[in-house]
C-alpha positions in Angstrom: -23.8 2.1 -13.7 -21.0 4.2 -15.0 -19.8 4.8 -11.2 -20.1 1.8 -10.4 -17.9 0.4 -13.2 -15.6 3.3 -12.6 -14.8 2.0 -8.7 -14.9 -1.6 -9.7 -11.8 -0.3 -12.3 -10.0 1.7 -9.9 -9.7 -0.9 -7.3 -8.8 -3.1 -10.3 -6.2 -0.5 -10.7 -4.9 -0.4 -6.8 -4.5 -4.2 -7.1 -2.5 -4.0 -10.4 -0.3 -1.2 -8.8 0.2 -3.7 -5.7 1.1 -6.3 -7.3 3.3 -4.8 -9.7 5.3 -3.6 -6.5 5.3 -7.0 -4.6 6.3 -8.7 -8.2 9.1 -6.4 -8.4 10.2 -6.4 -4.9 10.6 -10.6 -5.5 11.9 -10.6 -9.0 14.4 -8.0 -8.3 14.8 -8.9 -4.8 18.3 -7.3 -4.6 17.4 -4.0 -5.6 15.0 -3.7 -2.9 16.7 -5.5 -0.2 19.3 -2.9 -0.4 16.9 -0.1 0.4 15.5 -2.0 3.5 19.3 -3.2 4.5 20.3 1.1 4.3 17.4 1.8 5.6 17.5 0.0 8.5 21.3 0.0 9.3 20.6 4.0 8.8 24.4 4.3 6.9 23.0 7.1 4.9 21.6 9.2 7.4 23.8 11.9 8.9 26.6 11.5 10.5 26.9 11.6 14.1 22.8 11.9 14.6 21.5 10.7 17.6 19.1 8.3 16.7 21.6 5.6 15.3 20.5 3.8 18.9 17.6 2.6 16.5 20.1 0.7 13.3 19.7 -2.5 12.8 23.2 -4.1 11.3 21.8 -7.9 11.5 20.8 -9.5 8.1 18.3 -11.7 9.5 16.6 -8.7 10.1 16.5 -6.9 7.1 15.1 -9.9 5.1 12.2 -10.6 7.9 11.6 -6.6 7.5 11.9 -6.9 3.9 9.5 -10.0 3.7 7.1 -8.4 5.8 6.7 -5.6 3.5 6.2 -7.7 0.0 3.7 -9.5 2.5 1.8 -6.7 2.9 1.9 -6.2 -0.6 0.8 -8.9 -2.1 -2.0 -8.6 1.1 -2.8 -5.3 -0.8 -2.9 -6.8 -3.9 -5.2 -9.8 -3.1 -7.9 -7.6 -0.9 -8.0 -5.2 -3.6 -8.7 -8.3 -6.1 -11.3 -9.4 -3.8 -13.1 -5.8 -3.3 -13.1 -5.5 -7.0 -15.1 -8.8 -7.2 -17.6 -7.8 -4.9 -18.1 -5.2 -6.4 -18.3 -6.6 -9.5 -21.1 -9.5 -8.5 -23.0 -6.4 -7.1 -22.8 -4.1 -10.0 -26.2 -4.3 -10.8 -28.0 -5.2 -7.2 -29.2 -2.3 -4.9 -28.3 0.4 -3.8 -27.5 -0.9 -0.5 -26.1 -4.2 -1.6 -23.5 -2.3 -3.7 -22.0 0.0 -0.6 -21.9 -3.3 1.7 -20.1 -5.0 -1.0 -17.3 -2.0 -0.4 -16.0 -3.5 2.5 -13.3 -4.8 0.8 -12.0 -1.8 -0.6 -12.2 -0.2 3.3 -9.9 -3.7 4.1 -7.5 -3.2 0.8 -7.2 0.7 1.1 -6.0 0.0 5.7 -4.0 -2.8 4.6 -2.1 -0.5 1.1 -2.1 2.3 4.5 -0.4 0.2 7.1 2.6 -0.8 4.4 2.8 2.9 2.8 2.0 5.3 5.4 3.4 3.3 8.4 5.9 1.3 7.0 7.7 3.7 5.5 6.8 6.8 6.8 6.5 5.8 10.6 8.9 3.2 11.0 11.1 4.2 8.1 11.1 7.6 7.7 10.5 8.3 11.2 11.8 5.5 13.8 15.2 5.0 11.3 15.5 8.7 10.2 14.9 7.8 6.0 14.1 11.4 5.8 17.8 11.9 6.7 19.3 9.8 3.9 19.4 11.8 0.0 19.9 7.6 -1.4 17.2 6.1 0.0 14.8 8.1 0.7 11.6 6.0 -0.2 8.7 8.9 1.7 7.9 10.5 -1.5 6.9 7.7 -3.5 5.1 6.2 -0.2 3.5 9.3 0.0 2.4 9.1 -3.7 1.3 5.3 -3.2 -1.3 5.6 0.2 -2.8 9.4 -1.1 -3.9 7.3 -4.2 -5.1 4.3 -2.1 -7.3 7.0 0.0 -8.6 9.0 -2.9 -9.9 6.0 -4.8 -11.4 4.8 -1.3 -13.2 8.5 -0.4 -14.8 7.8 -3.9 -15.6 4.5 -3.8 -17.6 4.8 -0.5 -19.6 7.4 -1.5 -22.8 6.6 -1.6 -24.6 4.3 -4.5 -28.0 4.7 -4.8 -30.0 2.2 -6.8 -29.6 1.6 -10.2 -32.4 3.0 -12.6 -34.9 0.7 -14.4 -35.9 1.2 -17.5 
């Protein structure tokens, strides 16, 4: 029971974490919006680089590209949520109930992955050169965020075997 409890709590955790970030991104919308606007327009990468073909300078842009990513947040947030119920309603079923009850968590852990790893790796750090820019720079934090995510997820689908009576 105590691993079992321990994976309901960490994906408990990942949805806390999640929406924390989406909470932020909307409350101190600015902030943030300024990262995706540098970002994207790629003002603080260096100068005379060959990839500024990719910028984007339009506004519209940024705040669809910024909204997509406190979407996929707040997607994060709400699968994670959702896994942690399964899992909770199954905490003391079988064996096998449990691990099909972890689908969720598979769901929460792609969707934390496609925001993290290839929002900001692959289409920032990559496609619009982030790496380049000392200012905003948002790969090692990303980096931090979906190496979590998969950690808790290698755990949680380990194996559960069923619960002892007695």
């Amino acid at each position: 029971m105590t691993s079992r409890l321990s994976k309901i709590i960490m994906c408990l955790c990942l949805a806390a974490f999640a929406f924390l970030v989406a909470f932020g991104n909307i409350t101190d919308y600015g902030s943030n919006y300024a990262f995706v606007q540098h970002v994207l327009s790629m003002d603080t990468t260096f100068p005379g680089n060959k990839l500024m073909y990719r910028a984007i300078a339009n506004p519209t842009l940024w705040t669809v590209g910024y909204w997509l990513i406190i979407v996929g947040e707040a997607l994060t947030c709400l699968l994670f949520l959702i896994a942690a119920a399964r899992l909770w309603q199954a905490r003391n079923a079988s064996g096998e109930t449990f691990n099909e009850a972890k689908k969720f968590v598979i769901i929460g852990t792609t969707m934390g992955f496609l925001v993290w790893y290839f929002g900001f790796m692959v289409v920032g750090g990559e496609w619009f050169a982030m790496w380049q820019s000392s200012t905003w720079n948002g790969q090692e934090a990303a980096f931090k965020f979906y190496m979590t995510m998969l950690a808790v997820l290698i755990y949680v689908i380990q194996p559960d075997r069923d619960l002892k009576q007695g």
